[in-house]
C-alpha angles and dihedrals in degrees: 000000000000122000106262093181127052088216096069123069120204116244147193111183102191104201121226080239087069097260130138120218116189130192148078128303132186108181102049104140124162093227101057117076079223151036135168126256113208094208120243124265087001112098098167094048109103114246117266120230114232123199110223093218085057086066143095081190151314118241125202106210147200093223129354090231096065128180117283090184092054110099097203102232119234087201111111094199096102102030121125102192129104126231142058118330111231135175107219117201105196111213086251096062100259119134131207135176135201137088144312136194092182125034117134113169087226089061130103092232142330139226113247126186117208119253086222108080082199091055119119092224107088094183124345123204108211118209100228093218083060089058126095093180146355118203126182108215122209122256114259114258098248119254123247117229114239108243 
């Protein structure tokens, strides 16, 4: 499914339960506890509310198909995005790395950016109460071209 109105952002909210909930939304905001999903490949279903709280996090995404043969990188080499780097350990052992301009430990959620620029996530924001631990890494020592 590809996104046919700019108004409409793809998403994948992925529940602290372990569901995965695909579609389009046009009202996410982190400052607001819901939003409404408008569900994937249905477009005569009625929108579901989601309650923010209820998340592990909420991707915005290139496509809702994804690559399942895609095995999203950790190595900021090649990443293109500002910010912080963090690594995020999700308290269900999954692990994800990229950037951040806003993270505060006090907050409801932040936005993170994948390190991968292949990756099918565009943005993520990641529900705090979701998180086991945030760590800012330290930025490469550049490397010296050989001359």
């Amino acid at each position: 499914m590809t996104n046919d109105r700019a108004s409409h952002l793809l998403v994948v909210a992925r529940c602290q339960d372990g569901r995965t909930l695909k579609g389009t939304t046009r009202d996410f905001s982190p400052l607001r506890a819901e939003f409404h999903l408008h569900p994937e490949g249905d477009g005569g279903a009625p929108a579901v509310k989601i309650l923010v709280a209820s998340l592990k996090a909420v991707f915005f995404v290139r496509t809702l198909e994804g690559d399942g043969s895609h095995v999203e990188g950790a190595d900021f080499q090649h990443a293109k995005a500002q910010g912080r780097r963090i690594r995020v350990t999700f308290k269900d052992g999954e692990v994800m790395a990229g950037f951040t301009v806003g993270y505060a430990p006090n907050r409801p959620g932040f936005f993170f950016i994948p390190a991968d620029p292949d990756s099918n996530n565009l943005r993520a924001f990641i529900v705090s109460q979701a998180v086991a631990r945030v760590e800012f890494l330290p930025l490469r020592e550049q490397v010296r071209a050989a001359g």
